[in-house]
NUKOLRO-311668 format. One record per atom (N, C-alpha, C, O): residue in three letters; x, y, z. Coordinates in steps of 0.001 Angstrom, whole numbers, plus 500000, padded with zeros to 6 digits. Layout:
ALAXYZ/...
END
This chain:
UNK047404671518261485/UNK047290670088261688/UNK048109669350260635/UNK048113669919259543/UNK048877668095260716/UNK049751667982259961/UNK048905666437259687/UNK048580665520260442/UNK048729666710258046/UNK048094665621257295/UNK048798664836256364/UNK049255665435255390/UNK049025663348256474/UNK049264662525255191/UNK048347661825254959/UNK047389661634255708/UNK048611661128253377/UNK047864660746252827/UNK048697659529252477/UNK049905659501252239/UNK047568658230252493/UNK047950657215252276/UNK047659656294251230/UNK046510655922251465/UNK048130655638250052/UNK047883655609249214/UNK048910654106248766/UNK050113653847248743/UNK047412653252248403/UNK047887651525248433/UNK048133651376246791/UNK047404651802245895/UNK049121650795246699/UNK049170650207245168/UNK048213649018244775/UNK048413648297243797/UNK047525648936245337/UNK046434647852244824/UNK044918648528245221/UNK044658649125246266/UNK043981648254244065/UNK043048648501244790/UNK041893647078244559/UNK040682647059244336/UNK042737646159244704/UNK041693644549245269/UNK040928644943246480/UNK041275645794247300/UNK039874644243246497/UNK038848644368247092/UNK039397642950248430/UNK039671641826248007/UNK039450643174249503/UNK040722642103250200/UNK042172642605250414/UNK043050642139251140/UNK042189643693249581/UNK043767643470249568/UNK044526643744250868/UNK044226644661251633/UNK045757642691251105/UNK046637643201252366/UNK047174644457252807/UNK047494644645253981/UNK047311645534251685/UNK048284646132251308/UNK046988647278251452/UNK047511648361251716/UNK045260647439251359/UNK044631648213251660/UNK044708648131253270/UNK044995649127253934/UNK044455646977253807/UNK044853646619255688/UNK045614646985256133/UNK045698647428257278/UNK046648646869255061/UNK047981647676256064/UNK047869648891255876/UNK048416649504256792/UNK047296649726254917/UNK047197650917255028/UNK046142651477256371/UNK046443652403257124/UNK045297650943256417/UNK044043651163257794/UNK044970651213258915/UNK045062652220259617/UNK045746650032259132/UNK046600650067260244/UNK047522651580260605/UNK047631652268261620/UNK048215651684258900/UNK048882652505259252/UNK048215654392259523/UNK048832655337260015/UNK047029654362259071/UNK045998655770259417/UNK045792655425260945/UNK045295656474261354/UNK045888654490262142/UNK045639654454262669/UNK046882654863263327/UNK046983655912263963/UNK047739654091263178/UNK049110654401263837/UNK049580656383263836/UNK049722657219264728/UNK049652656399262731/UNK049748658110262323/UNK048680658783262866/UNK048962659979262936/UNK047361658500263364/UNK046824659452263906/UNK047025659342265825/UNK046566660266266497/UNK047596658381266387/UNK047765657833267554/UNK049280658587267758/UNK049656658574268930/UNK049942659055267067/UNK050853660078266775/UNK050784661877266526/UNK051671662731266538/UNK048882661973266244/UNK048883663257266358/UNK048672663882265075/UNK048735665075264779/UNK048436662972264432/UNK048301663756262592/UNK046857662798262156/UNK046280661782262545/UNK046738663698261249/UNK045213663638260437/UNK045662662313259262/UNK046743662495258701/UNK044926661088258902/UNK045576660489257752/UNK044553660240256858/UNK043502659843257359/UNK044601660387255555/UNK043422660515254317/UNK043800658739253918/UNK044863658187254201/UNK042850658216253342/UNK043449657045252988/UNK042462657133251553/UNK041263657357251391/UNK043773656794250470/UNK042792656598249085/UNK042677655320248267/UNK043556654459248304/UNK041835655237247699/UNK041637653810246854/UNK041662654471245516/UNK040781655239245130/UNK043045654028244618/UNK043472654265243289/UNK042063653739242237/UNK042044653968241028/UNK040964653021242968/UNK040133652723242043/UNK039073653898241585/UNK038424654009240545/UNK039147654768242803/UNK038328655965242509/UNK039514656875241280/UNK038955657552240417/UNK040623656844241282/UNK041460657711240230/UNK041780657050238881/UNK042917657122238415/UNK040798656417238261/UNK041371655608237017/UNK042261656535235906/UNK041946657613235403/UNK043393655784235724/UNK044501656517234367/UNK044694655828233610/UNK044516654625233803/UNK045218656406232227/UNK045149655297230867/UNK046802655041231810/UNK047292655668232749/UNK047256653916231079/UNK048454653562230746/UNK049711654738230455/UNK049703655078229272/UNK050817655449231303/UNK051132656704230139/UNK051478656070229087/UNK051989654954228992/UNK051079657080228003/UNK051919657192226967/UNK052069658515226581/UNK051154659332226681/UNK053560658866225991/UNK053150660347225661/UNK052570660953224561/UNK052302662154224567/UNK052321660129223485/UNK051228660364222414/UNK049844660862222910/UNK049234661850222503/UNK049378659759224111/UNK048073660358224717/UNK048213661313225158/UNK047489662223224754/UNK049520661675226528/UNK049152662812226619/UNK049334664475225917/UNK048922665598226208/UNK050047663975225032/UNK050502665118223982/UNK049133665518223498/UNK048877666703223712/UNK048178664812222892/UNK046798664718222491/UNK045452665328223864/UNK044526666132223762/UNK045787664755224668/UNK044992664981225888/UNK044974665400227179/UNK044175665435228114/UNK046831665909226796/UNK047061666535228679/UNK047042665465229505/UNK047128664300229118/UNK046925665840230708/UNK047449665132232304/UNK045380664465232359/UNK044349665105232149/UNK045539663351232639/UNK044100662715232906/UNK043463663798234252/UNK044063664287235209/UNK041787663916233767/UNK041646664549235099/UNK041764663937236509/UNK041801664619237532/UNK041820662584236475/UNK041641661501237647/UNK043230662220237801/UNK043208662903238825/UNK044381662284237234/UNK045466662405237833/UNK046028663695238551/UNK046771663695239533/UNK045424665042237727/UNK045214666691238434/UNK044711666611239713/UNK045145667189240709/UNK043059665296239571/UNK042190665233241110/UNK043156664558242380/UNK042946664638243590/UNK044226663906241700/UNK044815663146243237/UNK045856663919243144/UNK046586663687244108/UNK046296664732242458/UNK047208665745242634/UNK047194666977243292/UNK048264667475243645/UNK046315667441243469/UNK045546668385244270/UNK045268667984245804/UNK045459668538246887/UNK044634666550245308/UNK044479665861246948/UNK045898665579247707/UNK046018665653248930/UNK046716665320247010/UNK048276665026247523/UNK048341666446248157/UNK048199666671249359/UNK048601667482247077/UNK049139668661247673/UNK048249669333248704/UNK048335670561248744/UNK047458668777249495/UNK046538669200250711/UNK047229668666251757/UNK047010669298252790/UNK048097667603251916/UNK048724666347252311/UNK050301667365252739/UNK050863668089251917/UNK050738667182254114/UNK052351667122254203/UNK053181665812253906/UNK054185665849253194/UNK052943665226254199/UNK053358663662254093/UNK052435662647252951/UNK051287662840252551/UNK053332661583252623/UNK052197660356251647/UNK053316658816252148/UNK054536658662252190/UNK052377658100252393/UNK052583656231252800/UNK052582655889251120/UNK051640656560250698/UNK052957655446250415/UNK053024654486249589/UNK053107653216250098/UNK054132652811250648/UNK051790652331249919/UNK052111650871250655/UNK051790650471249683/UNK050748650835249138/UNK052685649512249138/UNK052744648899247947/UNK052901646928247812/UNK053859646398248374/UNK052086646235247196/UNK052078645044246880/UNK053561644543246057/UNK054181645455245511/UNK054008643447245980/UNK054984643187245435/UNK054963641825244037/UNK054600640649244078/UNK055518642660242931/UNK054796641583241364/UNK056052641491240629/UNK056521642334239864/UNK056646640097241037/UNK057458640071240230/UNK058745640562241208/UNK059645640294240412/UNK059237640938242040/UNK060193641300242731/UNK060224643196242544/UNK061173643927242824/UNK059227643500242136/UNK058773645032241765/UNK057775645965242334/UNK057461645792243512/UNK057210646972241636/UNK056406647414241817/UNK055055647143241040/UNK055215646760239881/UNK054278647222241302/UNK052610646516240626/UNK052485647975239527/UNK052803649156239670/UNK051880647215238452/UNK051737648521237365/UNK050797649897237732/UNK050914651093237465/UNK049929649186238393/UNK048753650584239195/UNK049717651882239746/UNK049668653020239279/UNK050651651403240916/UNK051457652117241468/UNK052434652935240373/UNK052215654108240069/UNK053305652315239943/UNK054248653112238544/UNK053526653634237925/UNK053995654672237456/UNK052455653418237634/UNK051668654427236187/UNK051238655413237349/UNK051687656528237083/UNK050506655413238588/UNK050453656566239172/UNK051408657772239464/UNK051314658999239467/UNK052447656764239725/UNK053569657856240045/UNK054174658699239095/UNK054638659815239330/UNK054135657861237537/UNK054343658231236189/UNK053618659291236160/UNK054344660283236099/UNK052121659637236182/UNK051013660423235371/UNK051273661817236447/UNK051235662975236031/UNK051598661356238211/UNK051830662443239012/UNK053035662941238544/UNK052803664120238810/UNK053837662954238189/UNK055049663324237745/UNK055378664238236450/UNK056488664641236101/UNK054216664446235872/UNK054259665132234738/UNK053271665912234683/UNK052718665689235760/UNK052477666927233989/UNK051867668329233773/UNK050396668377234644/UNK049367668832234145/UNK050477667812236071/UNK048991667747236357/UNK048946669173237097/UNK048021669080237904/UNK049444670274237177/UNK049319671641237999/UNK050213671685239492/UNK050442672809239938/UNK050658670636240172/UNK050960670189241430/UNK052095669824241379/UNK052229668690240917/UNK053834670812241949/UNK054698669440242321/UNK054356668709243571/UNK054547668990244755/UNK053681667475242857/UNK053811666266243907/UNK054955666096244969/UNK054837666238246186/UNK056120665753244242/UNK056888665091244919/UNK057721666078245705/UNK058334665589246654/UNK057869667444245479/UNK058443668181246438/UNK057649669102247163/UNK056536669528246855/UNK058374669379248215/UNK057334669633249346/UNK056719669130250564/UNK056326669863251472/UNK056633667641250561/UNK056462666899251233/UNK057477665782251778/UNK058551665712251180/UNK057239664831252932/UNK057430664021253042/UNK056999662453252819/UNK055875662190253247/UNK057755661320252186/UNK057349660053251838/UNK058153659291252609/UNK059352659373252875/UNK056856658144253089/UNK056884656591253449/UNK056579655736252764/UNK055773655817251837/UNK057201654740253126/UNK056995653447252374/UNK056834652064252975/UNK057775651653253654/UNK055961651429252845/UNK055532650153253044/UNK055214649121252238/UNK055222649556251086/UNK054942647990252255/UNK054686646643251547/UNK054572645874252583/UNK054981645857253744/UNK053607644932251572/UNK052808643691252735/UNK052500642532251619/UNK052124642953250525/UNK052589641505251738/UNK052796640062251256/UNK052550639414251934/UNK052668639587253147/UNK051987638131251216/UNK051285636662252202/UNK053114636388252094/UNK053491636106253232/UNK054069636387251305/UNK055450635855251474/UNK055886635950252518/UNK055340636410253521/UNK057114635445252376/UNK057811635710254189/UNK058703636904254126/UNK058928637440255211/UNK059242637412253085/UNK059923638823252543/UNK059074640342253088/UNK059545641330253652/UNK057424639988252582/UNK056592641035252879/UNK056295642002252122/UNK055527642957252241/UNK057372641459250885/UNK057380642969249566/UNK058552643724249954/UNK058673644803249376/UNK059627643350250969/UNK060802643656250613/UNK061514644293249501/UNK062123645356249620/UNK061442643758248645/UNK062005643413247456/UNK061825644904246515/UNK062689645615246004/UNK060518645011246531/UNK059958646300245823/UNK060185647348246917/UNK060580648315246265/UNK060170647605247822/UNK060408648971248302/UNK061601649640248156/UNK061523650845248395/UNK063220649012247676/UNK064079649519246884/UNK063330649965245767/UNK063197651189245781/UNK062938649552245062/UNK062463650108243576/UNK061865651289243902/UNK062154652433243550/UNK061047650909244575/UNK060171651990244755/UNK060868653361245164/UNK060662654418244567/UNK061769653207246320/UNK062499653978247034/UNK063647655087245702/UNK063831656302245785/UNK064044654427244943/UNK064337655117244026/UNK063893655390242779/UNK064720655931242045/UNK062730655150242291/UNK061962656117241522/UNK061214657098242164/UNK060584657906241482/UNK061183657165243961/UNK060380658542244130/UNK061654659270244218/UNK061683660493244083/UNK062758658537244449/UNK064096659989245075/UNK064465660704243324/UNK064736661885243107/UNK064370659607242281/UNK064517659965241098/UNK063627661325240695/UNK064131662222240020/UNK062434661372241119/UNK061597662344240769/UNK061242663148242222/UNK060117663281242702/UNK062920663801242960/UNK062615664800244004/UNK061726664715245559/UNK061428665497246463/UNK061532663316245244/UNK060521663296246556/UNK061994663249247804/UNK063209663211247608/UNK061339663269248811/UNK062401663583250694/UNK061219662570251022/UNK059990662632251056/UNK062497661309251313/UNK061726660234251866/UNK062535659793253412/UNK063740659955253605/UNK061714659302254261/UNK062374658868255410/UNK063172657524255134/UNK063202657003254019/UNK063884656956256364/UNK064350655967256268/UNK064032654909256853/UNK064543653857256470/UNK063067654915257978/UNK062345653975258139/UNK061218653389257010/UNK060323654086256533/UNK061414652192256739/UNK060299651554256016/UNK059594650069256693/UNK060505649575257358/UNK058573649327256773/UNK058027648537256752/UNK057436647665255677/UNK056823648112254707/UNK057712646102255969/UNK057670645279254886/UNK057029644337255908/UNK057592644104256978/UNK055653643703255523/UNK055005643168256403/UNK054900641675255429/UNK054748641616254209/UNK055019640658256295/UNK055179639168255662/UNK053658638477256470/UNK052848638841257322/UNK053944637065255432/UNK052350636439256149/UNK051369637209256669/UNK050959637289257827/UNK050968637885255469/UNK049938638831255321/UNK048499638428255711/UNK047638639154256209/UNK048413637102255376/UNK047279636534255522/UNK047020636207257172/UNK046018635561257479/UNK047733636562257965/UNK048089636405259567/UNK048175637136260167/UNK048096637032261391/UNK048350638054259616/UNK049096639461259880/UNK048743640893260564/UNK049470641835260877/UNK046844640612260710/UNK046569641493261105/UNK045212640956262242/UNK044550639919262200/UNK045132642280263354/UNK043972641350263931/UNK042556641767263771/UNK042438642424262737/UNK041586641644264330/UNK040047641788263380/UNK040085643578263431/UNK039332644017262562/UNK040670644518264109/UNK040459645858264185/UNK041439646473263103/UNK041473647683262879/UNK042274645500262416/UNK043602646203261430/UNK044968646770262076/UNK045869647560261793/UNK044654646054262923/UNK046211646606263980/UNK046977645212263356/UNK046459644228262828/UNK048138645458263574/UNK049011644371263341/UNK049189643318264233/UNK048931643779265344/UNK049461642277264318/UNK049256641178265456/UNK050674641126265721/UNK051024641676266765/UNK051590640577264997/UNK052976640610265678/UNK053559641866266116/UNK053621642893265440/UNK054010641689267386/UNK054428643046267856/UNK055580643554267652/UNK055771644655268168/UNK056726642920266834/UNK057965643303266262/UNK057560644137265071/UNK058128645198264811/UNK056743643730264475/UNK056251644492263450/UNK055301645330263888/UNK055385646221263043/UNK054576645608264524/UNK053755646561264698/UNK054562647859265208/UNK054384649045264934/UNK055575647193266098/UNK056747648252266801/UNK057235648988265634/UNK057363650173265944/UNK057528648785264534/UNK058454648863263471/UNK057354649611263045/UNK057865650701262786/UNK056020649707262786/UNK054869650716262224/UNK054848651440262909/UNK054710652519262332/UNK054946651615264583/UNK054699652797264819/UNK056107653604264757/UNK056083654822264929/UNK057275652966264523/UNK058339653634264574/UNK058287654366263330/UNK058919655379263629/UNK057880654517261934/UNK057814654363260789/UNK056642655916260908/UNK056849656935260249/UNK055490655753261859/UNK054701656782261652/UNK055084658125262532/UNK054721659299262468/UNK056158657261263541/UNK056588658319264454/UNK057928659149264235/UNK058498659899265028/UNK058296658771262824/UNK059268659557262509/UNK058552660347260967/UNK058950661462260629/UNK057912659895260477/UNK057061660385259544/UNK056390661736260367/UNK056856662872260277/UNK055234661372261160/UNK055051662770261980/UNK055826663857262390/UNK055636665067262268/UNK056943663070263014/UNK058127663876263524/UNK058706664733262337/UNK058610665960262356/UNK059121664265261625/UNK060038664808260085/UNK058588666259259706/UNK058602667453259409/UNK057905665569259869/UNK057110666791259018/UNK056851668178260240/UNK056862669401260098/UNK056680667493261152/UNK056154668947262585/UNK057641669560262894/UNK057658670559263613/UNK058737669113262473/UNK060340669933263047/UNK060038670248261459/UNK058810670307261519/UNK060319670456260263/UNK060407670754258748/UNK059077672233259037/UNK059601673347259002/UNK057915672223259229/UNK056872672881259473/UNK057772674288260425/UNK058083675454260185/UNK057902673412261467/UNK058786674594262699/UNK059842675528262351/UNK059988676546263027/UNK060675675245261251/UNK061515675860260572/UNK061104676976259426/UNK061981677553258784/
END
């Protein structure tokens, strides 16, 4: 069974960017795959630094979602947008996965990417960033991405997306995500 895992850079209680993730477990399983969805609030990490971890190793919160990743063929990064960037939750995760937790994260799998904003951009802006600090650290990412705008509009009471240009664009996004991983598997 071919599983990703989805994983929001915010973990606000409201947040758009957790909605769009619901949407998108829905879309990916309407495609035929299993989707985990996590809230970074259950994985708390210090800040890196490498003094701490020279002193204390890889946090266990960061080994535990590292393990959970590597159960995962695929991972959604849907990410909020701060500053024309990435939100610090997200970078320090990707930071702490990236270094001595037992798991290469980033290879092995396949990555997506999303963002969602009350703006009219949608978090545009950050999914370049984003897009190359995972290729920086080995991740195989697709090329479809989604950037969802007027967030606050954006979805309807079940977490499906309401505009259908964009919703088209999610399932295109989960249907090459599925796809990439079941032909990669077949080989």
């Amino acid at each position: 069974m071919t599983k990703i895992i989805i994983i929001p850079g915010s973990s606000r209680e409201g947040s758009f960017n957790r909605k769009l993730a619901s949407s998108i477990a829905k879309s990916i399983e309407s495609h035929g795959a299993t989707a985990t969805e996590v809230n970074l609030s259950d994985y708390p990490m210090p800040i890196f630094n490498e003094d701490w971890e020279s002193e204390n190793g890889a946090p266990a919160e960061a080994k535990a979602l590292a393990q959970l990743i590597a159960e995962h063929q695929g991972v959604v990064f849907v990410t909020p947008e701060y500053n024309a960037s990435l939100p610090p939750l997200l970078k320090n995760t990707i930071d702490w996965l990236s270094r001595g937790v037992g798991v290469k994260v980033y290879q092995d799998r396949v990555f997506a990417l999303a963002a969602c904003s009350p703006g009219g951009l949608g978090g545009i802006r950050c999914l370049s960033h984003l897009r190359d600090v995972l290729l920086n650290v080995g991740a195989e990412m697709i090329t479809p991405q989604i950037a969802v705008g007027q967030a606050n509009t954006a979805f309807n009471e079940d977490m499906t997306l309401s505009n259908e240009r964009t919703a088209g664009m999610l399932d295109g996004l989960s249907a090459t995500l599925v796809g990439r991983i079941k032909s990669a598997s077949a080989t």
